[in-house]
C-alpha positions in Angstrom: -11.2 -5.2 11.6 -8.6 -4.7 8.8 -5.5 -7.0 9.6 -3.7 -6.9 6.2 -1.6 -6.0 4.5 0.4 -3.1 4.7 -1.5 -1.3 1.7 -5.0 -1.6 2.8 -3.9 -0.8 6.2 -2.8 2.6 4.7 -6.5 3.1 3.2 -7.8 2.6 6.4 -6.4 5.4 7.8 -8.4 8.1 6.1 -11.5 6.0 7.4 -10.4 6.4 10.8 -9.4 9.9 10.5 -13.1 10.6 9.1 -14.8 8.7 12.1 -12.4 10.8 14.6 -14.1 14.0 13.0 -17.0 13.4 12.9 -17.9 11.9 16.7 -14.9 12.2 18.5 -16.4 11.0 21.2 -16.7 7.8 19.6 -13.9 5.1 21.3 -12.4 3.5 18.1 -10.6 0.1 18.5 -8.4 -1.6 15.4 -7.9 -5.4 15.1 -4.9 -5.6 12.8 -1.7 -7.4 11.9 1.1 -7.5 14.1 3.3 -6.2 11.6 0.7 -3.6 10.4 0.8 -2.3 13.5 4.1 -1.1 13.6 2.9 1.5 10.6 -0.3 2.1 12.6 0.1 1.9 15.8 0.6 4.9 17.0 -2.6 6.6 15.7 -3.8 8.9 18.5 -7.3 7.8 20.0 -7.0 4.3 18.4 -7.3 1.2 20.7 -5.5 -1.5 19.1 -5.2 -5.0 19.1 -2.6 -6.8 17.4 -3.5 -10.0 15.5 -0.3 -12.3 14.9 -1.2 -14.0 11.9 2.2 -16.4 12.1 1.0 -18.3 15.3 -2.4 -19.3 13.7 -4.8 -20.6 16.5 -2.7 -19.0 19.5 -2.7 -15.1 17.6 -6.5 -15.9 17.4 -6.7 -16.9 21.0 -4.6 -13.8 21.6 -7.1 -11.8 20.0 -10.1 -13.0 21.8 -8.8 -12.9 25.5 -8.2 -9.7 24.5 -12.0 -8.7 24.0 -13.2 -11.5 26.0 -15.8 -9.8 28.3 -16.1 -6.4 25.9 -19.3 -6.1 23.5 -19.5 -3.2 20.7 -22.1 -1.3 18.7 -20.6 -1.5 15.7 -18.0 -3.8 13.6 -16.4 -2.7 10.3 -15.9 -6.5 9.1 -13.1 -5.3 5.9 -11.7 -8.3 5.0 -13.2 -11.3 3.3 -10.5 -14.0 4.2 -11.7 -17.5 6.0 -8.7 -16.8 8.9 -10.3 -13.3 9.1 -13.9 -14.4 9.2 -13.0 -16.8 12.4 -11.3 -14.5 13.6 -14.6 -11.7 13.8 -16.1 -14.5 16.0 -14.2 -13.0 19.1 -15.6 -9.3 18.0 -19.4 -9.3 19.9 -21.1 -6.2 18.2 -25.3 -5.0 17.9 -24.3 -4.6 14.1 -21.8 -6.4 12.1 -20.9 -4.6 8.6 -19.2 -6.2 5.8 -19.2 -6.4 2.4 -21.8 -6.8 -0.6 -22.3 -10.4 -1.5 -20.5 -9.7 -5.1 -17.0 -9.0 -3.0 -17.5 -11.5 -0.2 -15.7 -14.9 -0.3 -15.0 -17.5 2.3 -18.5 -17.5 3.5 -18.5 -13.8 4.9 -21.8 -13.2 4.2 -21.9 -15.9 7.3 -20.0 -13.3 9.8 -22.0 -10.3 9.1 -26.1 -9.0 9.4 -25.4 -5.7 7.0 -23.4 -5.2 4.1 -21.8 -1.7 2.2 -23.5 -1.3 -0.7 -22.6 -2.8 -4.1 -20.5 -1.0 -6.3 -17.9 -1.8 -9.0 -15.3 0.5 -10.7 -14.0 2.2 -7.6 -10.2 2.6 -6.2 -9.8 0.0 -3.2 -9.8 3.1 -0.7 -13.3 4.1 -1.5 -14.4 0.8 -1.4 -12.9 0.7 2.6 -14.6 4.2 3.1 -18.0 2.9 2.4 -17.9 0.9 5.7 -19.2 4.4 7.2 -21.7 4.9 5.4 -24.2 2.4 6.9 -23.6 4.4 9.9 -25.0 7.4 8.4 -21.5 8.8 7.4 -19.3 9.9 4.3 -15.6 10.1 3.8 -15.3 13.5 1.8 -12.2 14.4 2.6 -8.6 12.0 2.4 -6.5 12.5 5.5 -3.3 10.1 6.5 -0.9 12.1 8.7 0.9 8.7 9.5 3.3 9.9 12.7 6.6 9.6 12.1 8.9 9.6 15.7 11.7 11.6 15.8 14.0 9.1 15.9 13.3 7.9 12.6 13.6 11.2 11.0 16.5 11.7 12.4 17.8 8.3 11.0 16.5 9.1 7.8 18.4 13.0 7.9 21.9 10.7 8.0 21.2 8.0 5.0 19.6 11.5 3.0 21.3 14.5 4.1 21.0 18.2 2.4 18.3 18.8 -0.5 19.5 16.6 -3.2 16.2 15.4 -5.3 15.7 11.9 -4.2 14.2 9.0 -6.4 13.7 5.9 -4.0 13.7 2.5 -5.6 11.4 0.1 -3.5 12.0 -3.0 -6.7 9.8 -6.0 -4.8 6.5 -7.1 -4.7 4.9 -9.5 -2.5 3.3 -10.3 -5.8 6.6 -11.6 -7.3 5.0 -11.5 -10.9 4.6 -8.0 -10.3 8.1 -7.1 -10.5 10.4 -5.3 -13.1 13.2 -6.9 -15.1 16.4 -6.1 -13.2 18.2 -4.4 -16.0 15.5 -2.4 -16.2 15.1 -1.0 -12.3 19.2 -0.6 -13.3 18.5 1.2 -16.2 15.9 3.7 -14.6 18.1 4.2 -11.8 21.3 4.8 -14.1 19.7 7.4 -16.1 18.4 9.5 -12.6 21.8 9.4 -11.4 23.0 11.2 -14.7 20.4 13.6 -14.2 22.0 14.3 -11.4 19.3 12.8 -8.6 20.1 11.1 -5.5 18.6 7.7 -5.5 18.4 5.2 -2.8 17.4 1.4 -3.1 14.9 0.6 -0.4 13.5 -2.8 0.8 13.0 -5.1 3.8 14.9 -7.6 5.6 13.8 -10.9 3.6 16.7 -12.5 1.5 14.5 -12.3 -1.6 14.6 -9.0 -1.3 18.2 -8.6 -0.8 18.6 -11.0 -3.6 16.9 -8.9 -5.9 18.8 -5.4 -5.0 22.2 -7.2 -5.1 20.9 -8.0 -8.8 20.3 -4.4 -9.4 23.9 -3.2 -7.6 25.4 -5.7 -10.1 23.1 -4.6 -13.0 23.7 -0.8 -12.4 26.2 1.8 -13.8 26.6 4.2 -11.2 25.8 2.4 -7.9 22.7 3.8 -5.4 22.6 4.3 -2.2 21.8 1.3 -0.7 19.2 1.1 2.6 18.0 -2.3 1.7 16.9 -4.2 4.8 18.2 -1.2 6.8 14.7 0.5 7.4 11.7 0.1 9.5 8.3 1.4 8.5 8.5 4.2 10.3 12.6 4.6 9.1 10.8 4.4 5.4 8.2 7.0 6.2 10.7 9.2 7.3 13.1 8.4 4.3 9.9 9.5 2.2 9.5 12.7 3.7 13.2 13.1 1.8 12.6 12.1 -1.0 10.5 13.5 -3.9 9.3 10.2 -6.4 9.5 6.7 -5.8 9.5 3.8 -8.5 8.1 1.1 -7.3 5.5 -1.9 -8.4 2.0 -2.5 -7.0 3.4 -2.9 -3.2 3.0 -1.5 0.6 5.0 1.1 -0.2 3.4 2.7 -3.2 0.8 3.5 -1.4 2.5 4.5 1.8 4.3 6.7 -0.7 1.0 7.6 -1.9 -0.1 8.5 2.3 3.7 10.9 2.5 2.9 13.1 -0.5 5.7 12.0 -2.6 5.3 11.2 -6.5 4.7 7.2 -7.5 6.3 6.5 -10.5 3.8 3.1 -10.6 4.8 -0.3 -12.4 1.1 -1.3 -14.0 0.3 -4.4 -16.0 -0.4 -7.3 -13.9 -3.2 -5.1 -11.7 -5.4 -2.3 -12.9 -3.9 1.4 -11.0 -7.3 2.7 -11.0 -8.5 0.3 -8.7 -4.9 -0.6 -6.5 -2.7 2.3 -7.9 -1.9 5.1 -5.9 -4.8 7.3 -4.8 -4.0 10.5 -4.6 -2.3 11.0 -8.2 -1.5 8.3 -10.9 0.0 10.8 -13.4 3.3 9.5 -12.7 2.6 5.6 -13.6 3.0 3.4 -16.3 -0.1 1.7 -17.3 -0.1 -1.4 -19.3 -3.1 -3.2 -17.9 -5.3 -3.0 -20.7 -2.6 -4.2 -22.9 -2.0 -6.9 -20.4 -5.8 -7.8 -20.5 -5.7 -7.8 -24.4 -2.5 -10.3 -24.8 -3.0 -12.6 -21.6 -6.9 -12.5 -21.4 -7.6 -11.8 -24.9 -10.5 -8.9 -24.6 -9.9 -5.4 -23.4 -9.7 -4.6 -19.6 -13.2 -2.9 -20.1 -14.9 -5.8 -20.5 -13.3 -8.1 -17.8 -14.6 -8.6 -14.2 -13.3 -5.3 -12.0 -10.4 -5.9 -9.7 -9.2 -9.0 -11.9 -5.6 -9.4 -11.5 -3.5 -10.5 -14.6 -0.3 -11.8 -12.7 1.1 -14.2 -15.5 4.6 -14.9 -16.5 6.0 -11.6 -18.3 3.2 -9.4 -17.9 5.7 -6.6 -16.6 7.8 -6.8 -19.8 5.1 -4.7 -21.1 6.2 -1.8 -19.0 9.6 -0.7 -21.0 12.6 1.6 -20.0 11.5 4.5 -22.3 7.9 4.7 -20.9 9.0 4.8 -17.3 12.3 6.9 -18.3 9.5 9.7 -19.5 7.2 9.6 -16.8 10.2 10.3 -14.8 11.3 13.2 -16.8 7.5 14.8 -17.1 7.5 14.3 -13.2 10.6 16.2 -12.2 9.3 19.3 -14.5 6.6 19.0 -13.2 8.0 19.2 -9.5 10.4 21.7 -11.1 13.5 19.9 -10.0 16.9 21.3 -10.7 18.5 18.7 -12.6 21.4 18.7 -14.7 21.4 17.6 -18.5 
Protein backbone atom coordinates (compact mmCIF):
# COMPACT_ATOMS: atom_id res chain seq x y z
CA UNK A 1 0.00 0.00 0.00
CA UNK A 2 1.66 3.12 -1.29
CA UNK A 3 -1.09 5.63 -2.47
CA UNK A 4 0.88 8.88 -2.88
CA UNK A 5 2.23 10.86 -4.42
CA UNK A 6 3.54 10.77 -7.65
CA UNK A 7 7.32 10.61 -6.41
CA UNK A 8 7.20 7.84 -3.93
CA UNK A 9 4.95 6.03 -6.33
CA UNK A 10 8.07 6.20 -8.66
CA UNK A 11 10.36 4.54 -5.77
CA UNK A 12 8.08 1.87 -5.54
CA UNK A 13 8.60 0.65 -8.66
CA UNK A 14 12.05 -0.79 -8.29
CA UNK A 15 10.49 -2.62 -5.10
CA UNK A 16 8.05 -4.21 -7.21
CA UNK A 17 10.36 -5.00 -10.00
CA UNK A 18 12.73 -6.78 -7.24
CA UNK A 19 9.78 -8.85 -5.77
CA UNK A 20 8.85 -9.89 -9.56
CA UNK A 21 12.44 -11.35 -9.71
CA UNK A 22 12.77 -12.87 -7.16
CA UNK A 23 9.38 -15.10 -6.85
CA UNK A 24 7.56 -14.54 -9.81
CA UNK A 25 5.18 -16.67 -8.77
CA UNK A 26 4.31 -14.38 -6.20
CA UNK A 27 0.65 -12.50 -7.13
CA UNK A 28 1.42 -8.81 -6.27
CA UNK A 29 -1.48 -6.34 -5.77
CA UNK A 30 -0.99 -2.31 -5.37
CA UNK A 31 -3.42 -0.12 -3.37
CA UNK A 32 -2.66 3.36 -4.76
CA UNK A 33 -3.94 6.78 -5.72
CA UNK A 34 -6.22 7.19 -8.49
CA UNK A 35 -4.10 9.61 -10.09
CA UNK A 36 -0.93 7.50 -9.39
CA UNK A 37 -2.27 4.99 -11.16
CA UNK A 38 -2.31 6.50 -14.41
CA UNK A 39 1.80 6.49 -14.14
CA UNK A 40 1.57 2.93 -12.69
CA UNK A 41 -0.94 1.22 -13.84
CA UNK A 42 0.14 -0.58 -16.41
CA UNK A 43 2.97 -2.52 -14.64
CA UNK A 44 2.73 -6.04 -16.06
CA UNK A 45 1.71 -8.74 -13.26
CA UNK A 46 0.46 -5.97 -10.85
CA UNK A 47 -3.08 -6.21 -9.48
CA UNK A 48 -4.19 -2.85 -8.79
CA UNK A 49 -6.60 -1.03 -6.87
CA UNK A 50 -7.26 2.45 -7.18
CA UNK A 51 -7.76 4.56 -4.06
CA UNK A 52 -9.67 7.92 -4.87
CA UNK A 53 -8.44 10.06 -2.23
CA UNK A 54 -10.97 13.16 -3.31
CA UNK A 55 -14.21 11.24 -2.36
CA UNK A 56 -13.01 10.55 1.26
CA UNK A 57 -15.25 7.86 2.96
CA UNK A 58 -16.80 6.51 -0.52
CA UNK A 59 -12.81 6.00 -2.19
CA UNK A 60 -12.32 4.11 1.10
CA UNK A 61 -15.57 2.15 0.72
CA UNK A 62 -14.36 1.66 -2.80
CA UNK A 63 -11.32 0.23 -1.70
CA UNK A 64 -12.66 -2.26 0.64
CA UNK A 65 -15.57 -3.84 -1.51
CA UNK A 66 -12.82 -4.29 -3.57
CA UNK A 67 -10.88 -6.80 -1.12
CA UNK A 68 -13.87 -7.58 0.77
CA UNK A 69 -13.83 -11.45 1.01
CA UNK A 70 -9.75 -11.57 -0.07
CA UNK A 71 -7.06 -12.23 2.79
CA UNK A 72 -3.14 -11.92 2.08
CA UNK A 73 0.14 -13.12 3.55
CA UNK A 74 1.81 -10.21 3.45
CA UNK A 75 1.15 -6.22 3.58
CA UNK A 76 3.83 -3.65 2.77
CA UNK A 77 2.00 -0.83 5.03
CA UNK A 78 4.42 2.44 3.21
CA UNK A 79 2.72 5.29 4.33
CA UNK A 80 2.34 6.68 7.74
CA UNK A 81 -0.80 9.07 7.07
CA UNK A 82 -4.08 8.70 9.46
CA UNK A 83 -6.40 8.52 5.91
CA UNK A 84 -3.85 5.75 5.01
CA UNK A 85 -3.73 3.96 8.23
CA UNK A 86 -7.79 3.59 7.98
CA UNK A 87 -7.62 2.85 5.00
CA UNK A 88 -5.08 -0.56 5.72
CA UNK A 89 -8.10 -1.66 7.81
CA UNK A 90 -9.74 -3.12 4.51
CA UNK A 91 -6.20 -5.03 3.74
CA UNK A 92 -6.67 -8.56 5.96
CA UNK A 93 -2.99 -9.93 5.91
CA UNK A 94 -0.98 -12.96 8.38
CA UNK A 95 1.73 -10.06 8.56
CA UNK A 96 1.33 -6.45 8.43
CA UNK A 97 4.82 -4.54 7.77
CA UNK A 98 5.41 -0.94 8.35
CA UNK A 99 7.67 1.29 9.54
CA UNK A 100 10.14 1.75 12.63
CA UNK A 101 8.43 3.61 15.43
CA UNK A 102 11.04 6.74 14.77
CA UNK A 103 9.25 7.26 11.14
CA UNK A 104 5.65 6.38 12.14
CA UNK A 105 3.08 9.05 12.80
CA UNK A 106 -0.74 8.97 13.11
CA UNK A 107 -0.66 6.08 15.25
CA UNK A 108 0.74 3.50 12.69
CA UNK A 109 2.44 1.52 14.94
CA UNK A 110 -1.55 0.80 15.68
CA UNK A 111 -2.01 -0.76 11.97
CA UNK A 112 0.93 -2.97 11.85
CA UNK A 113 2.56 -6.30 13.97
CA UNK A 114 6.32 -5.79 12.22
CA UNK A 115 8.23 -2.94 11.38
CA UNK A 116 11.51 -2.32 8.74
CA UNK A 117 14.21 -1.71 10.66
CA UNK A 118 15.36 1.68 11.91
CA UNK A 119 17.66 3.60 9.98
CA UNK A 120 18.46 7.29 9.36
CA UNK A 121 20.52 8.99 6.58
CA UNK A 122 19.12 7.05 3.66
CA UNK A 123 17.55 8.40 0.24
CA UNK A 124 13.64 7.88 0.50
CA UNK A 125 13.88 4.94 -2.09
CA UNK A 126 15.90 2.81 0.10
CA UNK A 127 13.91 3.49 2.87
CA UNK A 128 10.70 2.01 0.57
CA UNK A 129 13.09 -1.02 -0.40
CA UNK A 130 13.50 -2.13 3.09
CA UNK A 131 9.82 -3.20 3.17
CA UNK A 132 11.40 -6.56 1.65
CA UNK A 133 13.63 -7.22 3.65
CA UNK A 134 11.48 -8.66 6.54
CA UNK A 135 10.54 -11.08 4.04
CA UNK A 136 13.96 -12.30 3.67
CA UNK A 137 14.75 -10.15 0.55
CA UNK A 138 17.15 -7.28 -0.68
CA UNK A 139 16.74 -4.71 -3.38
CA UNK A 140 20.35 -4.80 -5.01
CA UNK A 141 19.61 -3.77 -8.12
CA UNK A 142 17.28 -0.30 -9.27
CA UNK A 143 14.95 -1.12 -12.09
CA UNK A 144 11.86 1.30 -13.35
CA UNK A 145 11.13 0.49 -17.00
CA UNK A 146 7.85 2.62 -16.58
CA UNK A 147 5.81 1.65 -20.07
CA UNK A 148 5.20 4.21 -22.13
CA UNK A 149 2.21 3.39 -24.93
CA UNK A 150 2.76 4.17 -28.28
CA UNK A 151 0.44 6.68 -28.45
CA UNK A 152 2.20 8.95 -26.24
CA UNK A 153 5.40 8.61 -27.92
CA UNK A 154 4.11 9.33 -30.83
CA UNK A 155 2.43 12.58 -29.29
CA UNK A 156 5.63 13.42 -27.75
CA UNK A 157 7.70 12.82 -31.53
CA UNK A 158 5.22 15.99 -32.80
CA UNK A 159 5.73 18.62 -29.77
CA UNK A 160 9.88 17.33 -30.04
CA UNK A 161 10.68 16.35 -33.47
CA UNK A 162 14.41 15.60 -34.82
CA UNK A 163 17.53 15.43 -32.38
CA UNK A 164 17.66 18.89 -31.04
CA UNK A 165 19.17 18.68 -27.25
CA UNK A 166 16.21 19.24 -25.14
CA UNK A 167 16.14 20.99 -21.67
CA UNK A 168 12.48 20.56 -20.10
CA UNK A 169 11.37 23.10 -17.58
CA UNK A 170 8.82 21.45 -15.12
CA UNK A 171 8.90 25.22 -12.70
CA UNK A 172 6.09 23.97 -9.91
CA UNK A 173 6.12 22.28 -6.84
CA UNK A 174 3.29 20.96 -4.90
CA UNK A 175 5.49 22.46 -2.19
CA UNK A 176 4.92 25.99 -3.44
CA UNK A 177 7.89 27.24 -1.24
CA UNK A 178 9.88 25.06 -3.17
CA UNK A 179 9.81 27.03 -6.26
CA UNK A 180 12.33 29.28 -8.18
CA UNK A 181 11.98 32.99 -8.69
CA UNK A 182 10.40 33.50 -12.16
CA UNK A 183 13.11 35.65 -13.56
CA UNK A 184 15.21 33.17 -12.72
CA UNK A 185 13.47 29.80 -14.50
CA UNK A 186 13.48 32.85 -17.48
CA UNK A 187 16.83 33.41 -17.07
CA UNK A 188 18.05 29.68 -17.15
CA UNK A 189 15.83 29.06 -19.96
CA UNK A 190 17.17 32.26 -22.00
CA UNK A 191 20.66 31.28 -21.73
CA UNK A 192 19.90 27.36 -23.06
CA UNK A 193 18.13 28.74 -25.89
CA UNK A 194 21.40 30.86 -26.81
CA UNK A 195 23.21 27.78 -26.49
CA UNK A 196 21.37 26.70 -29.02
CA UNK A 197 19.04 23.94 -27.01
CA UNK A 198 15.49 23.20 -27.58
CA UNK A 199 13.63 23.83 -24.39
CA UNK A 200 10.01 23.09 -23.58
CA UNK A 201 7.95 24.38 -20.49
CA UNK A 202 6.12 21.44 -19.03
CA UNK A 203 3.32 21.29 -16.31
CA UNK A 204 -0.16 20.15 -15.45
CA UNK A 205 -3.57 21.32 -15.98
CA UNK A 206 -4.03 23.35 -12.53
CA UNK A 207 -4.33 27.29 -13.08
CA UNK A 208 -1.51 27.76 -10.64
CA UNK A 209 0.49 26.14 -12.73
CA UNK A 210 -0.49 27.86 -15.82
CA UNK A 211 -0.18 30.98 -13.88
CA UNK A 212 3.21 30.43 -13.10
CA UNK A 213 4.43 29.49 -16.87
CA UNK A 214 2.57 32.50 -18.22
CA UNK A 215 4.94 34.40 -15.66
CA UNK A 216 7.93 32.82 -17.23
CA UNK A 217 6.56 33.33 -21.20
CA UNK A 218 6.32 36.99 -19.99
CA UNK A 219 9.66 36.91 -18.04
CA UNK A 220 11.60 35.23 -20.91
CA UNK A 221 13.74 36.50 -23.91
CA UNK A 222 13.43 34.04 -26.40
CA UNK A 223 10.03 32.23 -25.75
CA UNK A 224 9.94 28.06 -25.16
CA UNK A 225 8.05 25.74 -26.33
CA UNK A 226 5.18 25.64 -24.40
CA UNK A 227 3.33 21.97 -23.39
CA UNK A 228 1.97 23.34 -20.23
CA UNK A 229 -1.20 21.47 -19.25
CA UNK A 230 -0.95 19.78 -22.59
CA UNK A 231 0.63 16.38 -21.23
CA UNK A 232 -0.43 13.31 -19.42
CA UNK A 233 1.89 11.23 -17.32
CA UNK A 234 2.48 9.03 -19.73
CA UNK A 235 2.62 12.19 -22.67
CA UNK A 236 5.53 13.47 -19.98
CA UNK A 237 7.35 10.13 -19.96
CA UNK A 238 7.40 10.04 -23.41
CA UNK A 239 8.46 13.78 -23.77
CA UNK A 240 11.40 12.68 -21.43
CA UNK A 241 12.59 10.00 -23.47
CA UNK A 242 13.36 13.36 -25.92
CA UNK A 243 14.80 15.18 -23.95
CA UNK A 244 18.23 15.05 -22.38
CA UNK A 245 18.15 17.38 -18.73
CA UNK A 246 15.29 18.76 -16.95
CA UNK A 247 15.32 21.71 -14.39
CA UNK A 248 12.99 21.31 -12.09
CA UNK A 249 12.44 21.66 -8.05
CA UNK A 250 11.85 18.80 -5.56
CA UNK A 251 8.58 17.53 -7.51
CA UNK A 252 6.92 14.22 -9.27
CA UNK A 253 8.68 14.87 -12.06
CA UNK A 254 12.23 15.04 -10.86
CA UNK A 255 12.11 11.88 -9.99
CA UNK A 256 10.08 10.46 -12.89
CA UNK A 257 12.93 12.19 -14.68
CA UNK A 258 15.13 10.46 -12.44
CA UNK A 259 13.04 6.65 -13.45
CA UNK A 260 13.58 7.87 -17.73
CA UNK A 261 17.41 8.27 -17.57
CA UNK A 262 17.44 11.90 -18.29
CA UNK A 263 19.80 14.52 -16.32
CA UNK A 264 18.01 16.54 -13.21
CA UNK A 265 19.26 19.76 -12.98
CA UNK A 266 17.70 19.79 -9.10
CA UNK A 267 16.47 23.11 -7.26
CA UNK A 268 17.79 22.23 -3.43
CA UNK A 269 17.37 24.32 -0.35
CA UNK A 270 14.09 23.87 1.29
CA UNK A 271 14.66 19.77 1.29
CA UNK A 272 17.87 17.81 1.67
CA UNK A 273 18.61 15.95 -2.30
CA UNK A 274 20.28 13.22 -0.55
CA UNK A 275 17.38 12.08 1.07
CA UNK A 276 14.35 13.34 -1.77
CA UNK A 277 16.81 14.30 -4.67
CA UNK A 278 17.06 12.32 -7.57
CA UNK A 279 18.42 8.79 -7.11
CA UNK A 280 20.17 7.72 -9.60
CA UNK A 281 22.69 10.84 -10.04
CA UNK A 282 22.62 14.27 -8.16
CA UNK A 283 25.71 15.69 -9.99
CA UNK A 284 23.48 17.87 -11.84
CA UNK A 285 21.72 19.80 -8.73
CA UNK A 286 22.07 22.73 -6.86
CA UNK A 287 22.44 22.14 -3.28
CA UNK A 288 21.76 24.85 -0.85
CA UNK A 289 20.27 22.86 2.05
CA UNK A 290 22.98 23.20 4.37
CA UNK A 291 23.05 26.83 3.80
CA UNK A 292 19.34 26.81 4.18
CA UNK A 293 19.72 24.84 7.56
CA UNK A 294 22.47 27.48 8.71
CA UNK A 295 20.34 30.77 7.99
CA UNK A 296 16.63 29.48 8.66
CA UNK A 297 17.51 26.90 11.46
CA UNK A 298 20.61 28.32 12.68
CA UNK A 299 23.00 25.03 13.02
CA UNK A 300 24.33 23.03 10.08
CA UNK A 301 22.13 20.42 8.28
CA UNK A 302 24.47 17.78 9.98
CA UNK A 303 23.19 18.29 13.10
CA UNK A 304 19.39 18.58 12.46
CA UNK A 305 16.76 15.72 12.57
CA UNK A 306 17.16 13.65 8.99
CA UNK A 307 14.41 14.26 6.42
CA UNK A 308 13.63 17.84 8.14
CA UNK A 309 12.26 20.02 5.59
CA UNK A 310 13.20 23.75 5.64
CA UNK A 311 10.25 25.21 3.51
CA UNK A 312 10.26 28.94 4.72
CA UNK A 313 9.66 32.15 2.88
CA UNK A 314 12.82 32.68 0.48
CA UNK A 315 14.66 29.64 1.06
CA UNK A 316 15.02 29.09 -2.89
CA UNK A 317 16.62 32.51 -3.26
CA UNK A 318 19.65 30.74 -2.16
CA UNK A 319 19.77 28.82 -5.34
CA UNK A 320 21.10 31.70 -7.87
CA UNK A 321 21.21 31.90 -11.80
CA UNK A 322 25.04 31.43 -11.96
CA UNK A 323 25.02 28.14 -9.85
CA UNK A 324 22.28 26.53 -11.89
CA UNK A 325 23.60 28.26 -15.21
CA UNK A 326 27.01 26.01 -14.47
CA UNK A 327 25.56 22.86 -13.59
CA UNK A 328 23.88 23.27 -16.80
CA UNK A 329 27.01 23.86 -18.71
CA UNK A 330 29.18 20.94 -16.78
CA UNK A 331 26.08 18.65 -17.73
CA UNK A 332 25.90 19.21 -21.48
CA UNK A 333 29.90 18.42 -21.61
CA UNK A 334 29.36 16.03 -19.86
CA UNK A 335 26.64 14.49 -22.18
CA UNK A 336 28.83 15.93 -24.90
CA UNK A 337 26.13 17.94 -26.45
CA UNK A 338 26.73 19.84 -29.61
CA UNK A 339 25.97 23.30 -28.64
CA UNK A 340 26.74 26.48 -30.17
CA UNK A 341 28.69 29.30 -28.27
Amino acid sequence: MRTSAIGDVTHVVPLVRTLQAASPSTRLTWVVGKLEQKLVGDLPGVEFIPFDKGKGREGMRAVREALAGRRFDALLHMQVALRSNLLSLAVKADRRIGYDRARSKDLHGLFVNERIEARTGEHVLDAMASFIEPLGLAQTEVRWDIPVPADAHAWAAEQLPGETPTLLVSPMSSHTVRNWRVERYAAVIDHAMARGMRVALVGGPSPAERALADQILAAVKHAPLDLTGKDTLKRFMALLGRSQMILTPDSGPMHMANAAGVKVLGLHAASNPNRSGPYSDRRWCVDRYDAAARKFLGKPASEIAWGTKIEKPGVMDLVEVPDMVERLEACAGFLALPLGR
